[in-house]
C-alpha positions in Angstrom: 0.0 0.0 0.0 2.7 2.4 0.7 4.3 1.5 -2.1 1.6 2.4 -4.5 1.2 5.6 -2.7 4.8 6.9 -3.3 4.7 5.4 -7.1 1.6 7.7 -7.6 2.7 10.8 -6.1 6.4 10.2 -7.7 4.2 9.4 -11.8 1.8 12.3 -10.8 5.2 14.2 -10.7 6.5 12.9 -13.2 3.6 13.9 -14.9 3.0 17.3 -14.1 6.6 17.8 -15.2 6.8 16.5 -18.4 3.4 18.8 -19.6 5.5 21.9 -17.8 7.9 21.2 -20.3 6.1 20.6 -23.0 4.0 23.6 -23.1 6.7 26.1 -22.8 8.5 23.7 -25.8 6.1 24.6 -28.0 5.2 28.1 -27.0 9.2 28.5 -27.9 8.6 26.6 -31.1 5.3 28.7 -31.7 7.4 32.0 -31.2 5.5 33.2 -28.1 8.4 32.6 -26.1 11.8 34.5 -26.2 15.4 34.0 -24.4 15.8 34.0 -21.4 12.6 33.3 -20.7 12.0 30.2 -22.9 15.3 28.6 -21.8 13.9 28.8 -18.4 10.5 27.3 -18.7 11.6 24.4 -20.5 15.2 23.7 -18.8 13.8 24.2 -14.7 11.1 21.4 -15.1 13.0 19.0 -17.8 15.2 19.3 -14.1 12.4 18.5 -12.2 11.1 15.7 -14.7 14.4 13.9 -13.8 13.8 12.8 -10.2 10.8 12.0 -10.5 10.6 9.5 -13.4 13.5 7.9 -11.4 11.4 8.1 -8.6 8.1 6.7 -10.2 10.0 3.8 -11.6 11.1 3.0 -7.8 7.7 2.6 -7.5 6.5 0.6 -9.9 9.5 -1.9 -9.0 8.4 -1.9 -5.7 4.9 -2.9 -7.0 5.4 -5.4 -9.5 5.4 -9.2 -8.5 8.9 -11.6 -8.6 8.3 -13.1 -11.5 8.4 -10.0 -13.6 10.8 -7.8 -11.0 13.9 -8.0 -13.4 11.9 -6.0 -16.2 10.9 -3.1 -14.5 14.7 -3.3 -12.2 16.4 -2.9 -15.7 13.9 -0.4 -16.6 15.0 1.6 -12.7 18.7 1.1 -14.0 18.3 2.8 -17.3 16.1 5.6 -15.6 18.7 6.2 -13.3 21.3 7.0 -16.0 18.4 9.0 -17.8 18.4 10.8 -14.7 22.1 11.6 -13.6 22.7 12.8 -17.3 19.6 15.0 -17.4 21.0 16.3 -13.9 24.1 17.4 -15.4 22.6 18.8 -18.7 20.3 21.5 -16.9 22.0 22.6 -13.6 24.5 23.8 -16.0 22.0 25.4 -18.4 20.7 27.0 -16.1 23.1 28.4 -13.6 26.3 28.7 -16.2 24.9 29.1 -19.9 22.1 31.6 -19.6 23.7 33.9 -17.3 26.6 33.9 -20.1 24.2 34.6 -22.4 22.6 37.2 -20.9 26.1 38.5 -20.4 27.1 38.6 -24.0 28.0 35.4 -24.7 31.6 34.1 -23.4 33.1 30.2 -23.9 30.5 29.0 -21.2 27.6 29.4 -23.3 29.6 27.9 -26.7 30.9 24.9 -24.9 27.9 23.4 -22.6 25.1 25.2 -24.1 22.1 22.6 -25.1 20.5 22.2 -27.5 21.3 23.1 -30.9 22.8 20.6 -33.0 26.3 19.7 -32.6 26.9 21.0 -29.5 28.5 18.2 -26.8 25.6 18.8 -24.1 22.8 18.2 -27.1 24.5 14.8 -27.4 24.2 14.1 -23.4 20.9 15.2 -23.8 19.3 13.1 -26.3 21.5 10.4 -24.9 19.5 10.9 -22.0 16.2 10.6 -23.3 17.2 7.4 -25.4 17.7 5.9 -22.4 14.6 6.9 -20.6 12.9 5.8 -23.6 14.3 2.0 -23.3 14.0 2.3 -19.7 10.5 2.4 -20.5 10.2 -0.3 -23.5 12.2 -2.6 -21.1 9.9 -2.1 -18.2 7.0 -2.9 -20.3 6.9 -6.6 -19.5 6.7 -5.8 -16.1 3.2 -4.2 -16.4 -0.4 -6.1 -17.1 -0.5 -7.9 -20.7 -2.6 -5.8 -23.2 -3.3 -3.1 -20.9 -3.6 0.7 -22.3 -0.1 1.2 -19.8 2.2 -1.6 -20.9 1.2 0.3 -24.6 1.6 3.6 -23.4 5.3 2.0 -22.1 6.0 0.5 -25.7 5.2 3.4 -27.6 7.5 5.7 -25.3 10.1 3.7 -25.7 9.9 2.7 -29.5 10.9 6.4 -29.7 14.6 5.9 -28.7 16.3 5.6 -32.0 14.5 8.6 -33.0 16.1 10.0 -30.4 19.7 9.4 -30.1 19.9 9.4 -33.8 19.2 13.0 -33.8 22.4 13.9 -33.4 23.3 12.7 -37.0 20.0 13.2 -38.4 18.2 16.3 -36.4 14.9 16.1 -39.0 14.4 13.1 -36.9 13.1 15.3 -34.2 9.7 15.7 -35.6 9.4 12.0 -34.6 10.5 12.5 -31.6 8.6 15.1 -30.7 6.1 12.7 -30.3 7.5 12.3 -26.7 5.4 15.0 -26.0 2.1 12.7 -25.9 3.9 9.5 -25.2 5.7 10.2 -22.1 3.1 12.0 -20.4 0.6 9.2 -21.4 2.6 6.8 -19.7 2.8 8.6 -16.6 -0.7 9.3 -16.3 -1.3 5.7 -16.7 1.2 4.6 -14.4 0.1 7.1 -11.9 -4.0 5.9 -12.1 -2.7 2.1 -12.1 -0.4 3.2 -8.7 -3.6 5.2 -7.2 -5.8 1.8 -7.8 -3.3 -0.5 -6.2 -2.9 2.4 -3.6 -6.9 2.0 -3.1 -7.5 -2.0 -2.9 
């Protein structure tokens, strides 16, 4: 029971997160938003979002029953990495490279600013998401057979090449852009199947 509790509030998170990146994403894409402002509003929850999908998985390892434990472990092991690269990315955006930025510009901001193409910290970030995409397609066997969630898991992580092969091919991102509904699908899902458990 307690479990399910802390895997619900930790998707819910996760949840919340990923839309609070998302919207500001697009609003940037759309135009409405300009620098600093943008940066900020995508890179302070994309730092958030880190945590708790770590977190949420925890929980829904915690949940799951032996037979099926190794799937979503692996799936915690490759969220963890998701999550200690994503934790490097974005303190750094956000504490080092915009204040460059907003200072003119120095070798901060042209080093370990994210995320054009070809810059290093691009290539940690999609890196990142690759894996938090297979730490969901590996976790899928962990969840019910058939259900709208082990789906929602599949489909999130059949995203990863799209992903990491952005950094040779960046048209790719229109595919994976598709994050956008996947992800937060997923942790919806997860977070009503924790609330249910939480509840029986």
């Amino acid at each position: 029971m307690t479990a399910s509790r802390f895997g619900f509030w930790a998707a819910l998170a996760a949840f919340i997160f990923s839309v609070g990146y998302g919207i500001p994403q697009l609003m940037q894409v759309a135009g409405l938003l300009r620098f600093p402002l943008d940066e900020i509003l995508i890179f302070a929850p994309s730092l958030a979002l880190a945590p708790s999908f770590v977190l949420a998985m925890a929980g829904l390892h915690a949940t799951r029953p032996e037979p099926v434990r190794v799937f979503s472990l692996a799936g915690l092991a490759l969220a963890t990495l998701y999550g200690t690269l994503a934790c490097i990315v974005y303190p750094v955006q956000l504490a080092a490279v915009i204040p460059a930025k907003l200072a003119g510009g120095t070798a901060v901001s042209e080093l370990f600013g994210c995320c054009a193409m070809g810059q290093p910290f691009t290539a940690i970030d999609l890196t990142g998401y690759t894996l938090m995409s297979l730490a969901t397609l590996v976790a899928a066997p962990a969840l019910p057979a058939g259900s709208a969630l082990r789906w929602s898991f599949i489909a999130n992580g059949l995203l990863a090449p799209f992903l990491i092969l952005q950094t040779a091919w960046p048209a790719l991102i229109w595919i994976g852009a598709l994050w956008l509904i996947t992800f937060p699908l997923a942790m919806a899902l997860l977070a009503i199947d924790q609330r249910r458990r939480a509840l029986a």
